[in-house]
Each structure stands twice: as structure tokens, then as C-alpha cells.
LOMAR-829905 format. One line per 4 residues: for each residue x, y, z of C-alpha. Coordinates in Angstrom, 1 decimal. Each point is the difference from the previous one (the first is absolute). Layout:
N
X Y Z  ...
# end
This chain:
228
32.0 18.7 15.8  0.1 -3.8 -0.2  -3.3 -0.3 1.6  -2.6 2.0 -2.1
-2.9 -2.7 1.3  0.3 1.7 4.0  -1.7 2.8 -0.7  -2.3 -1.0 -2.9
-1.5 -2.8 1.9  0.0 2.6 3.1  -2.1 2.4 -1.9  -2.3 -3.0 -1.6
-0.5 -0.8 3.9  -1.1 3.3 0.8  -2.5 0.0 -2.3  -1.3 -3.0 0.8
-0.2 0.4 3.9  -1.9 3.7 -0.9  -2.3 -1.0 -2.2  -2.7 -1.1 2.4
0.4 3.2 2.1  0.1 2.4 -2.8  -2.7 -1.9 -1.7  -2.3 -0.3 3.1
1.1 3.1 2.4  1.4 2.9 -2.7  -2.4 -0.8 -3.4  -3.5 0.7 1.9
1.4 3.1 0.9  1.4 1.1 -3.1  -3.6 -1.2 -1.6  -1.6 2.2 2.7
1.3 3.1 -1.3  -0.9 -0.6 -3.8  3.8 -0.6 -0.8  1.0 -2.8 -3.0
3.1 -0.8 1.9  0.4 -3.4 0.3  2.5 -0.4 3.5  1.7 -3.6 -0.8
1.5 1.3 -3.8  1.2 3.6 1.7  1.6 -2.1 2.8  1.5 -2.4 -2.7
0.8 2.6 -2.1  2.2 2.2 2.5  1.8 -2.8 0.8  1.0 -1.0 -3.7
1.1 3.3 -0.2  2.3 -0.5 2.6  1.1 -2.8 -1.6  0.8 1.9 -3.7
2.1 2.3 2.5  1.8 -2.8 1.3  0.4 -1.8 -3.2  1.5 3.6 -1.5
2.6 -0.3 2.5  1.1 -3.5 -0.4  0.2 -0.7 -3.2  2.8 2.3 -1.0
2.0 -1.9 2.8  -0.1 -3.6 -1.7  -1.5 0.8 -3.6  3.8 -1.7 -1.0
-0.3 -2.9 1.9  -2.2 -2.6 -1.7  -0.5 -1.8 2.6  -1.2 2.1 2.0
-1.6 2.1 -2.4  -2.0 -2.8 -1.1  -1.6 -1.3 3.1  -0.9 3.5 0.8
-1.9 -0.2 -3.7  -1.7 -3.2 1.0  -0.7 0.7 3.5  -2.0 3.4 -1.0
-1.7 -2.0 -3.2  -1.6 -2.4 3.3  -0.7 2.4 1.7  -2.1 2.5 -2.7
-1.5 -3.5 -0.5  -1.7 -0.7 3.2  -0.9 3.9 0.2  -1.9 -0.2 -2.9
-1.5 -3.4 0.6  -0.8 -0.2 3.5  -0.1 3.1 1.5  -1.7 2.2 -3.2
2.2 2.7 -0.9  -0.5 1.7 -2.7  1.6 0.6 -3.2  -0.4 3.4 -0.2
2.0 0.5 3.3  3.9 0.4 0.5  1.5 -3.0 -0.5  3.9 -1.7 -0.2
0.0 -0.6 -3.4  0.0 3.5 -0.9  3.5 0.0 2.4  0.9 -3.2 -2.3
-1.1 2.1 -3.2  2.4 2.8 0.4  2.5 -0.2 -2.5  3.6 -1.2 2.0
-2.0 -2.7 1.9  -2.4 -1.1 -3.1  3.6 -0.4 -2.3  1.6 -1.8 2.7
-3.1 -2.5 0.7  -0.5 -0.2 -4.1  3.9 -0.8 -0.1  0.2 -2.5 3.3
-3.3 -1.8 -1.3  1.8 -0.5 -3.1  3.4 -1.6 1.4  -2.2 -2.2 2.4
-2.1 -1.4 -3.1  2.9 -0.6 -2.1  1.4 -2.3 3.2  -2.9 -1.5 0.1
-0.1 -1.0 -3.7  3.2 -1.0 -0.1  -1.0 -2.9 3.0  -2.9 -0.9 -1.1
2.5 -1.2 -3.6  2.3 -1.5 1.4  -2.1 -2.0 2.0  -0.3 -3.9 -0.4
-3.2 0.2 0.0  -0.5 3.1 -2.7  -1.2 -1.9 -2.6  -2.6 -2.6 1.6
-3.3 0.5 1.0  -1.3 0.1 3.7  -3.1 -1.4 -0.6  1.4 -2.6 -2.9
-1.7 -3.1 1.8  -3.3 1.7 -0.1  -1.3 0.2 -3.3  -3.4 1.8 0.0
1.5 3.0 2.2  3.6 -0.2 -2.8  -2.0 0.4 -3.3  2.8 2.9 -1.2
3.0 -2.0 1.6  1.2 2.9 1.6  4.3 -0.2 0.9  0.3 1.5 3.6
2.2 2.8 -1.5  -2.7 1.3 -2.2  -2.6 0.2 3.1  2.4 0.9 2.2
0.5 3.5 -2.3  -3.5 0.4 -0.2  -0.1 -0.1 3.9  2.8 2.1 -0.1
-1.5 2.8 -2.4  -3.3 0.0 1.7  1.2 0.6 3.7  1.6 3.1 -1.8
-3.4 1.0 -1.2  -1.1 -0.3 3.6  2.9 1.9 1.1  -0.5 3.2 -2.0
-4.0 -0.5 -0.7  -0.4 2.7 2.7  2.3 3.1 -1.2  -2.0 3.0 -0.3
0.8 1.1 -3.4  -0.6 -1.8 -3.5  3.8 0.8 -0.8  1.4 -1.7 2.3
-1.7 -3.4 -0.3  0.8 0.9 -3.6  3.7 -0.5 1.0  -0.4 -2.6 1.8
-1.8 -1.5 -3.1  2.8 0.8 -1.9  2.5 -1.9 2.5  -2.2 -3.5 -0.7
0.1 0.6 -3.4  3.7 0.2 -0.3  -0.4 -3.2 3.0  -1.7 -1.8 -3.1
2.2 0.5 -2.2  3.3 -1.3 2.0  -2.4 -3.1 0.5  0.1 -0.1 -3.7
3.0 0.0 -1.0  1.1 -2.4 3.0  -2.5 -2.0 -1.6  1.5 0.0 -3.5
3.5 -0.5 1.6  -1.1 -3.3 1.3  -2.2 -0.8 -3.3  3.1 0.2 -2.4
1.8 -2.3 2.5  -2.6 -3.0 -1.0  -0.6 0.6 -3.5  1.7 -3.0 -0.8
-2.9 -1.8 2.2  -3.2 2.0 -0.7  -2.3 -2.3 1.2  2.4 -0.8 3.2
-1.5 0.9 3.7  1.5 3.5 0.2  -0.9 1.0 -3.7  -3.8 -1.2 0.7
0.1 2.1 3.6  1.3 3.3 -1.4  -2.8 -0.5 -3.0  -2.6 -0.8 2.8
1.5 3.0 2.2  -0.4 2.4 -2.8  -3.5 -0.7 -0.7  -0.9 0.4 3.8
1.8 3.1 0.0  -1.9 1.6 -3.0  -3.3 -1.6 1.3  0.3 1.6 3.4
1.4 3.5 -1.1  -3.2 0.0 -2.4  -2.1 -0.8 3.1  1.3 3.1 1.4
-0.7 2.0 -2.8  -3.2 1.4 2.0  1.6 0.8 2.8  0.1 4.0 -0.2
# end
């Protein structure tokens, strides 16, 4: 169970080593008889399916164990990656994601990818270096004088994006939306927490660098206002 990445990089192989064979021995044939099957996506897509049977499995065995649980998340989210991007599989075949769609493993990977992000806000606060700016000794690329905190959320909200940008349903990246918003938000307030601390110096470091962090924020969320 802790080792999800044994049989997804097995199958991955498999493909991989066929494709030449399938593609130079099996297609002609197939094209001989008039048939549209392509050989390398039914090899591929048999295999995922064994896979989604696997997957069905395991994940009532370690869906309460976040550790676990989320590895297994990130392992298959590498793994639909490089199927998709190297090896062509298409979008209209069986994939994990509808296994990470169905209802007791979506909650769970909604509720664990909201624990994780909170622990990862809360660091990147209470760092020392929350408030400055990494690139604050280079001044054409700092125009906006971005704090590391507020870039570091940014990150943080877009590998989400990248996380979930896959799901096969519009409600469900929907829900997902609805987790950044509320992600937003806690930055917010967090941010207005540590503003009313330095009222008394409002044109102090910090007070400047939660100013400047806001205005990145809002520039780069209307940035993303294309993004379907």
C-alpha cells in the first residue's frame, strides 16, 4: 500500500517497451483489415484499467491515513501526467481520476488538500523571511516588491490548479475552486491580523509588505481571471 509508484511506473514501462512492436508488427495488420483500431492506446488502455481495478481496491485500505493516502494521490497525478504527455492517451479513455472522483476518495483528497495548505500557510508566516522579497537586490525583475509569503501562496494555489486541472467533471474542479477560495480568504484575514499589529507604524517594513502583498495578490488572481 505504501508503494503505489511499483506498479504505476511498471505499467508506464510496459507501454513504453510495446510501443515499437505494436506500432511496427500489430498496426499494419490491423490497417490491413480496414479496422480504426489504433494497437499502442488499446494496449495502454487495458492496462489503465487494471490499474482503476487496483486502485478500487486500495484505497479503501488507507483512505484514513494521510500519509499514505496522499502519496498514493500524488504518485497517480505523475503518473496520468506522463500518460497523457508522453505516451498519448487519450481523454476520452478510462482514466484514475475518475477513481479519485468518486465521492469518499474526492472528500477525503478535497479535505487532506486542505489540512496540507493550511500547514503550509501557517510556515510560510511564521517564517523569518515572510515579509522580504527574494529578489529585493534586483530591482528591474522586483518592480511589485513582492514578500516571499505572498508568492509563496500564489505558488501554493496554483500547484492546486495543476493538481485538480485534470478531473473529468466541471463540478468537481468547481469544488476544488471553492477550496482556494476559502484558501484566499484565510490569507486574508491572516493578513489583517498582522496589519492591525503595525498600525501604529503604517509606513514601517511589514505594513509596506502586506500593502505590496495585497496588490500582487489581486493583480495575479485578475490575471487568472481567463483561465476557464
Amino acid at each position: 500500500l505504501n508503494k503505489p509508484e511499483w506498479y504505476l511506473t511498471q505499467v508506464l514501462m510496459w507501454i513504453g517497451n510495446h510501443s515499437k512492436f505494436l506500432d511496427d508488427k500489430i498496426q499494419p495488420i490491423l490497417d490491413k483489415t480496414g479496422s480504426s483500431v489504433n494497437a499502442g492506446l488499446e494496449f495502454s488502455r487495458a492496462l489503465v484499467i487494471l490499474i482503476l481495478e487496483k486502485l478500487a481496491a486500495d484505497i479503501p485500505c488507507l483512505l484514513y491515513d494521510d500519509t499514505l493516502f496522499c502519496h498514493l494521490v500524488d504518485e497517480v497525478l505523475l503518473f496520468e501526467r506522463e500518460l497523457y504527455s508522453v505516451h498519448g492517451y487519450l481523454s476520452s479513455f478510462p482514466s484514475c481520476m475518475h477513481i479519485l472522483s468518486e465521492e469518499s476518495c474526492f472528500q477525503r483528497w478535497l479535505t487532506v488538500e486542505k489540512k496540507f495548505a493550511l500547514q503550509k500557510m501557517d510556515s510560510m508566516l511564521s517564517s523569518e523571511a515572510a515579509w522580504i522579497s527574494q529578489y529585493k537586490d534586483i530591482t528591474d525583475v522586483d518592480e511589485m516588491k513582492v514578500p516571499d509569503c505572498a508568492e509563496t501562496f500564489m505558488t501554493l494555489l496554483l500547484v492546486i490548479t495543476d493538481r485538480y486541472k485534470n478531473l473529468p467533471t466541471a463540478s468537481r474542479k468547481l469544488q476544488f475552486l471553492g477550496l482556494q477560495k476559502e484558501l484566499v480568504d484565510d490569507f486574508r484575514i491572516r493578513l489583517t491580523q498582522v496589519m492591525k499589529e503595525e498600525t501604529r507604524a503604517s509606513l514601517g517594513f511589514r505594513y509596506c509588505a502586506i500593502l505590496n502583498a495585497v496588490n500582487y495578490i489581486a493583480t495575479v488572481l485578475a490575471d487568472w481571471a481567463d483561465n476557464v
